[in-house]
VEXDREN-2710 file (C-alpha; in Angstrom, 1 decimal):
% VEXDREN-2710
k/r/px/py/pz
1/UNK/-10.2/-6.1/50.9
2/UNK/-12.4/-8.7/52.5
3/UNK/-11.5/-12.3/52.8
4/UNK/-13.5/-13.3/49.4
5/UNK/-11.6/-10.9/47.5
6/UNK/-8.0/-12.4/49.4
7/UNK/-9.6/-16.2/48.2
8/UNK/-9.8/-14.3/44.3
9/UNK/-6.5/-13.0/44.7
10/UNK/-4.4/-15.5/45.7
11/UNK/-6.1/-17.7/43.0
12/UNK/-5.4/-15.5/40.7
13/UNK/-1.6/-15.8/41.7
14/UNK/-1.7/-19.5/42.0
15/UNK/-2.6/-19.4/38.3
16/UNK/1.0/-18.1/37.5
17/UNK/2.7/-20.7/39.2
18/UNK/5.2/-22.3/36.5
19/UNK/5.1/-25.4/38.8
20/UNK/2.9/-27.6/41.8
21/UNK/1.3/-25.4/44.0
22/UNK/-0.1/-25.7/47.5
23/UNK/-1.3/-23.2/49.7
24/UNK/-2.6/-23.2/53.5
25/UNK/-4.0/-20.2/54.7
26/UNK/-6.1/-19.8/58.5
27/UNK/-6.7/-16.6/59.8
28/UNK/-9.5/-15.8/62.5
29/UNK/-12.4/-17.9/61.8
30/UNK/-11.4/-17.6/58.1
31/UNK/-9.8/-21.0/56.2
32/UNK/-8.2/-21.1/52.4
33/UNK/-6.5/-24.2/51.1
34/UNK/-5.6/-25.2/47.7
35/UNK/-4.6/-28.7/47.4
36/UNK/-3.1/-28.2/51.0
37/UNK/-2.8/-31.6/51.7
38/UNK/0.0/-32.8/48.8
39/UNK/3.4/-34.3/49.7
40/UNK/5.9/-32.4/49.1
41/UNK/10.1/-32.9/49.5
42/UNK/9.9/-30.9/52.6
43/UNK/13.6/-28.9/52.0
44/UNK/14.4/-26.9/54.9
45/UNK/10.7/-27.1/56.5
46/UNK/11.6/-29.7/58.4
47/UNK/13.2/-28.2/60.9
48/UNK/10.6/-26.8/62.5
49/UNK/9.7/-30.2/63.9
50/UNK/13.3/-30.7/64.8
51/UNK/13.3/-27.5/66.5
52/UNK/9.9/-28.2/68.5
53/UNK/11.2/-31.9/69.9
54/UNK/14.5/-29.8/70.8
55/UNK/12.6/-27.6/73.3
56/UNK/10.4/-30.7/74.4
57/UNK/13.3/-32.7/75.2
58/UNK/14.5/-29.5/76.8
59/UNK/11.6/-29.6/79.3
60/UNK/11.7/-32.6/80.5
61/UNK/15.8/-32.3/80.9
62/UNK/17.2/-34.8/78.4
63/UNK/19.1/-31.1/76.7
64/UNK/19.9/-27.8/78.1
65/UNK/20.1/-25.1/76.3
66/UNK/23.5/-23.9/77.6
67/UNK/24.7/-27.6/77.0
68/UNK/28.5/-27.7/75.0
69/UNK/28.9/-29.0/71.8
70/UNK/32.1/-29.6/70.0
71/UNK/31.6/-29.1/66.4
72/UNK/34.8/-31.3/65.7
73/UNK/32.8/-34.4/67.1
74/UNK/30.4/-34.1/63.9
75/UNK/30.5/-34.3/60.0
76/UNK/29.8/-31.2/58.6
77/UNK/26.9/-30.5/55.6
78/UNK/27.2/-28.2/52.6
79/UNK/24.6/-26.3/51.2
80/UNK/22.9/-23.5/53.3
81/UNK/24.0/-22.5/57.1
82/UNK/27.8/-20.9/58.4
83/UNK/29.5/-23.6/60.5
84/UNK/30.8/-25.4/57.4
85/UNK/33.0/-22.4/56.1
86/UNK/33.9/-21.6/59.9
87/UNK/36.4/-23.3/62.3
88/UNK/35.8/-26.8/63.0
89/UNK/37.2/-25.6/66.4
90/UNK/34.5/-24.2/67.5
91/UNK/32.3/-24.7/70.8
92/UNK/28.3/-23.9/70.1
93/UNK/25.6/-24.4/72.7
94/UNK/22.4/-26.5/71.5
95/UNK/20.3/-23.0/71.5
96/UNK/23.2/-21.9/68.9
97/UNK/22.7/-24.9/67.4
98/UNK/18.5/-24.6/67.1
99/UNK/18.9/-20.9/66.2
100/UNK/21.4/-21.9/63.2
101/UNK/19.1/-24.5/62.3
102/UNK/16.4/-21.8/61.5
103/UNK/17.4/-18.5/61.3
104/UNK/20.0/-19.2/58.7
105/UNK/18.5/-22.6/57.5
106/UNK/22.5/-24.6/58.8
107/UNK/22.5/-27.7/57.6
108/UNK/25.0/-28.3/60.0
109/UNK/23.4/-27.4/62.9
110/UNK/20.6/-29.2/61.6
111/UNK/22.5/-32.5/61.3
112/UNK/24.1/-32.0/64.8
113/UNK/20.6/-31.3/66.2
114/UNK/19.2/-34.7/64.5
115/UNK/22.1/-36.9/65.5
116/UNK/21.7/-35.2/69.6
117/UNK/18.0/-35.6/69.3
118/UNK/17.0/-39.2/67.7
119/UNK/15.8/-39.2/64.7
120/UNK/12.8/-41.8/66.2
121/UNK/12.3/-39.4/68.8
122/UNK/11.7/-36.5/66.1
123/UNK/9.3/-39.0/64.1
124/UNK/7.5/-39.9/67.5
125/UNK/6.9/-36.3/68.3
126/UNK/6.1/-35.6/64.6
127/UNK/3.2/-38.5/64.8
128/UNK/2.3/-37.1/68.2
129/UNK/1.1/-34.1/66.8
130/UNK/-1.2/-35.3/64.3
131/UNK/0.9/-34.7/61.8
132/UNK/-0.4/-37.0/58.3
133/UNK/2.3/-35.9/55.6
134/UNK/5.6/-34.9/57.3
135/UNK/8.3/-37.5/58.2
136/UNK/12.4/-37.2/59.0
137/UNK/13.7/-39.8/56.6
138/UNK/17.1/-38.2/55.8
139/UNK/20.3/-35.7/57.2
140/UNK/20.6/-32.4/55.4
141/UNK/22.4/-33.0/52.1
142/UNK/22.7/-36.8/52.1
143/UNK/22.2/-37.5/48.7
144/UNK/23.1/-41.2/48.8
145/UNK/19.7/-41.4/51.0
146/UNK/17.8/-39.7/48.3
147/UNK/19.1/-42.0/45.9
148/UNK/18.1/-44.8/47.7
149/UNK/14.8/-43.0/48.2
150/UNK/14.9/-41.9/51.6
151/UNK/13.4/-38.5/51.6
152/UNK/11.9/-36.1/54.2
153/UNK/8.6/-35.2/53.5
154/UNK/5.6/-32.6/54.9
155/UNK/2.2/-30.3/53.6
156/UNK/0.8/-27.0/53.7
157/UNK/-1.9/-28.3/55.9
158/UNK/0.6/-30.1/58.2
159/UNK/3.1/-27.0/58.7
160/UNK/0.3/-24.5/59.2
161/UNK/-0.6/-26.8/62.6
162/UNK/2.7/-26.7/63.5
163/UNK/2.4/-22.8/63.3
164/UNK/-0.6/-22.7/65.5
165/UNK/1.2/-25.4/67.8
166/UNK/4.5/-23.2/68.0
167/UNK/2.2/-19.8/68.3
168/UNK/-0.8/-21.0/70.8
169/UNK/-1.4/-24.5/71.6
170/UNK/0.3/-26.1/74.7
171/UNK/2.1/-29.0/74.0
172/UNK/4.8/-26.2/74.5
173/UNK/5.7/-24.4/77.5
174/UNK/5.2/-20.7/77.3
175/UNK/8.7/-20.1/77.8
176/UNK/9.8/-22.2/75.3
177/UNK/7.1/-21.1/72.7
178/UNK/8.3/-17.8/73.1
179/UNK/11.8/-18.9/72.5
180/UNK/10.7/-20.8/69.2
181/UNK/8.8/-17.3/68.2
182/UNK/11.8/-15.6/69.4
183/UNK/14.4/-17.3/66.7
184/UNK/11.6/-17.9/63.6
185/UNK/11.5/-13.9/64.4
186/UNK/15.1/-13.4/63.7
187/UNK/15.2/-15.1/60.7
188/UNK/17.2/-13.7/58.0
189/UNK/15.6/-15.3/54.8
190/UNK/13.0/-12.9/54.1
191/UNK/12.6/-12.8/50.1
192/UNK/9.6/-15.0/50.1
193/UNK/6.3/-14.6/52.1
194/UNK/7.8/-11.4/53.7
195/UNK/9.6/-9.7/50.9
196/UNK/7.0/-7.2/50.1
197/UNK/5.6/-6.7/53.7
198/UNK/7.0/-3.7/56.0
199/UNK/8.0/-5.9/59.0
200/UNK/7.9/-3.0/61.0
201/UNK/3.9/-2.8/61.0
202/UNK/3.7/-6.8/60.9
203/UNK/5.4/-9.5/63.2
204/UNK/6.4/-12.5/61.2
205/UNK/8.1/-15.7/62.2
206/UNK/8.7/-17.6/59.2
207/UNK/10.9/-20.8/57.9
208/UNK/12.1/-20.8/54.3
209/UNK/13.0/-24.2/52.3
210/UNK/14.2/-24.6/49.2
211/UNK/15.8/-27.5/46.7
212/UNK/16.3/-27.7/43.0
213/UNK/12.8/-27.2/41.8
214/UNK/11.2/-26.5/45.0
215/UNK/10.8/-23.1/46.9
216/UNK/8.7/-23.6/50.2
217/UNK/7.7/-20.8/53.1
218/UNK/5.8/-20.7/56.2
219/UNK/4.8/-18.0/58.1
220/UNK/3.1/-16.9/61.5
221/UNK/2.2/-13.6/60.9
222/UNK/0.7/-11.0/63.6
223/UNK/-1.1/-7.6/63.6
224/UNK/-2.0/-6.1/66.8
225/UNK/-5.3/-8.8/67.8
226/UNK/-4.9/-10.4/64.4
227/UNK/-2.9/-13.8/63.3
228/UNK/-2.6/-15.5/60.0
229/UNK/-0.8/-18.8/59.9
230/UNK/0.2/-19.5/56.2
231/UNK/2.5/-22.0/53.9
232/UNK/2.8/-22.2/50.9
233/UNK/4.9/-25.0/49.2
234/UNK/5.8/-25.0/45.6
235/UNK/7.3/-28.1/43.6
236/UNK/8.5/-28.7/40.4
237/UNK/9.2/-26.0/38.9
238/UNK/11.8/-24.8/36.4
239/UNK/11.8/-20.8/37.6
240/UNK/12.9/-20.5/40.6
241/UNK/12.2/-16.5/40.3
242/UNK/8.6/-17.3/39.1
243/UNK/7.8/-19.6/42.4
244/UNK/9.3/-17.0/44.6
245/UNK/7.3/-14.5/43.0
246/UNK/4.3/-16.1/44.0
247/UNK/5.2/-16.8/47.2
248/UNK/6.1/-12.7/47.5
249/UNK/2.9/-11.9/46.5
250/UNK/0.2/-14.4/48.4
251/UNK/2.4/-12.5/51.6
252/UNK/1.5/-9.7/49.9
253/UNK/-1.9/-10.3/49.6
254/UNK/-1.9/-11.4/53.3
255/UNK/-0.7/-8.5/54.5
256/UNK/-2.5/-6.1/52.7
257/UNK/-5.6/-7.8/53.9
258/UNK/-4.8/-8.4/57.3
259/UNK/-3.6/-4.4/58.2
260/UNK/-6.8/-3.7/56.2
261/UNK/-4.7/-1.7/53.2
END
């Protein structure tokens, strides 16, 4: 398959989408996008941002990661993540907290991380990176902001640069990149972009998000001297199962195209 045929394919797929669909694919010198630039809700894909200001702040010594947190001192969120069905007793250091956030999408952790962090200082580091589309407006699972129309907010073009940013550019250290690649790696939400790839040919890093009517995925993903940084955002939709399948097979796609199957 060469990258024409890929462009056909995922086109193809696109066409089957029972909902708003955007797509973001770079890989080598090689660029797709369809509509990549649309807002979307951004669901869980905001805490990639959060999780990149967490390792800057790191850096310069405002965190550590070994720093305490008592999980009594918070409120905890519903929806997605552990620490809300666990003891409210419980001790977690920040880099639990970041790899909650991610690898298990804690809302939680997420909110923790926010409150720690400054939401100004996650918006300042968001408009630092050129970002055009994505904005912190909101906690997880406050619904009173969303009434009021507070939401947060990203693209598919927006969260492929933060890809690149996480996976080669230097606004990170290389210690802490590698830590960021390290817990996107250990994700445990797979049944999107990944679900029909064997992840032990490929390395993928990946971030899932998901509301009602929106199913979201981004994904770094590596084989041997080759990297393809993808997203693809879906939004209103009434089939959830329909959305996921397309985001199952443009990974699909991607992967049979980029081991050359």
């Amino acid at each position: 398959m060469d990258f024409q045929m890929l462009e056909t394919c995922i086109n193809e797929t696109i066409k089957e989408c029972k909902g708003r669909v955007s797509v973001m694919l770079e890989m080598d010198e090689h660029v797709f996008e369809f509509n990549s630039d649309e807002v979307y809700s951004s669901a869980s894909l905001i805490k990639i941002p959060i999780l990149i200001e967490a390792f800057r702040q790191v850096e310069k010594g405002i965190l550590r990661l070994d720093q305490q947190i008592r999980i009594a001192d918070y409120p905890t969120a519903d929806g997605a993540g552990v620490i809300h069905v666990l003891s409210t007793g419980m001790v977690l250091t920040v880099k639990d907290l970041m790899t909650l956030m991610i690898i298990v999408s804690d809302n939680t952790a997420t909110n923790i991380l926010i409150d720690i962090i400054g939401k100004d200082l996650i918006n300042d580091c968001i408009h630092s990176l050129g970002l055009s589309c994505t904005k912190l407006d909101r906690h997880m699972m406050d619904l009173h902001a969303i009434q009021n129309g507070k939401n947060n907010l990203t693209c598919a073009e927006d969260m492929v640069t933060l890809l690149k940013i996480i996976n080669e550019d230097s606004f990170l250290s290389e210690e802490s990149r590698q830590e960021v690649l390290t817990i996107m790696s250990n994700q445990q939400f797979n049944h999107k972009l990944p679900s029909l790839m064997d992840l032990d040919k490929v390395f993928v890093a990946n971030k899932t998000g998901e509301l009602p009517g929106f199913e979201h995925d981004c994904a770094i993903i590596c084989f041997r001297e080759k990297t393809a940084y993808v997203a693809v955002l879906i939004g209103e939709t009434p089939d959830k199962e329909n959305a996921r399948y397309v985001l199952s097979r443009i990974g699909q796609l991607i992967y049979k195209y980029i081991i050359k199957e």
